[in-house]
N, C-alpha and C positions, 0 to 999 in steps of 0.2 A: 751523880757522884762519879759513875766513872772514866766523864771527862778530869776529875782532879787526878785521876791515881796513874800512877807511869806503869805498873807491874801487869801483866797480861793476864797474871791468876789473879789479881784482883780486879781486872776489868771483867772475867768470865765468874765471879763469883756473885759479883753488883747485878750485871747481865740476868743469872740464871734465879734472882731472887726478882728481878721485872717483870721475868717470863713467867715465873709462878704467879705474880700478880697478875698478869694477863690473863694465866689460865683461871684465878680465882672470878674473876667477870662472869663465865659462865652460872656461878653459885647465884646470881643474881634470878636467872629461871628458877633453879629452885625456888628459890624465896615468894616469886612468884603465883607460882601452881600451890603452896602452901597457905597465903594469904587472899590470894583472891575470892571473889563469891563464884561459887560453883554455874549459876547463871552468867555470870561475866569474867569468864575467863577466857574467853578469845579477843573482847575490847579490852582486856587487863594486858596481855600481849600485844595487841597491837598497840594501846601506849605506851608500853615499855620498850617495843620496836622504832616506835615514833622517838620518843626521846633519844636511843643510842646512836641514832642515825642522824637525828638533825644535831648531836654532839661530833658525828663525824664528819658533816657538812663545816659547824661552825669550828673547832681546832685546826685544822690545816690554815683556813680564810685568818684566823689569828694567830699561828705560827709564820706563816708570811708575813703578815702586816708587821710584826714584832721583826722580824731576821730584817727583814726590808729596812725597814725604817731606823735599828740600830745598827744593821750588819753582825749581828753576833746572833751565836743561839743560845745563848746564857739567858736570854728573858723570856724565851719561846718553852726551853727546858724548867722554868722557877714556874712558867704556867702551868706546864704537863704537871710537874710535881705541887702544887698546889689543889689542883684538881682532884690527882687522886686521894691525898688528903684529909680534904671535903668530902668526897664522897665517901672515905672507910671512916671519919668521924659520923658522915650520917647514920653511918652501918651499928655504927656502938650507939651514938647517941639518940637519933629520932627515931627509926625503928621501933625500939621494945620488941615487948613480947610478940615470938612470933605465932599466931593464933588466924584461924582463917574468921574473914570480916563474914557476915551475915545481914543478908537482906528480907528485907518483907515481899513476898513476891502478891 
């Protein structure tokens, strides 16, 4: 959005609501340490480590290939913004109840 707007308090306003989405990612640990089984909460982590990283490996490899091969970042940006999304739809819809899972040890 705030490649559309000319006004510079509305580029810091767009801006400073990105940046609280970025800081909300963090909330993702939480959710974490509250659902996990208390036996596997450090392979619970490290899949959740595993996943944010190989999303940091594979976005850049398809922000390029997209800038590349359009020359624009309008497809590179409808990706970012798609992504996130998906994922705060996953947040309302697949999720549920937040309740720690339980295993037979």
């Amino acid at each position: 959005l705030a490649n559309f707007v000319d006004s510079n308090a509305a580029v810091i306003g767009i801006m400073s609501v990105a940046f609280f989405g970025q800081g909300m990612v963090n909330l993702g640990w939480t959710l974490i340490s509250d659902v996990a089984p208390k036996q596997m909460i450090g392979l619970t982590g490290g899949v959740f480590n595993f996943c944010a990283n190989l999303a940091g490996i594979v976005t850049p490899l398809v922000v390029g290939f997209v800038v590349g091969a359009t020359g624009s970042f309008y497809g590179a940006l409808a990706y970012i913004a798609t992504l996130g999304l998906v994922g705060a739809a996953a947040y309302v819809f697949i999720v549920g109840e937040v309740k720690r899972v339980e295993i037979d040890a």
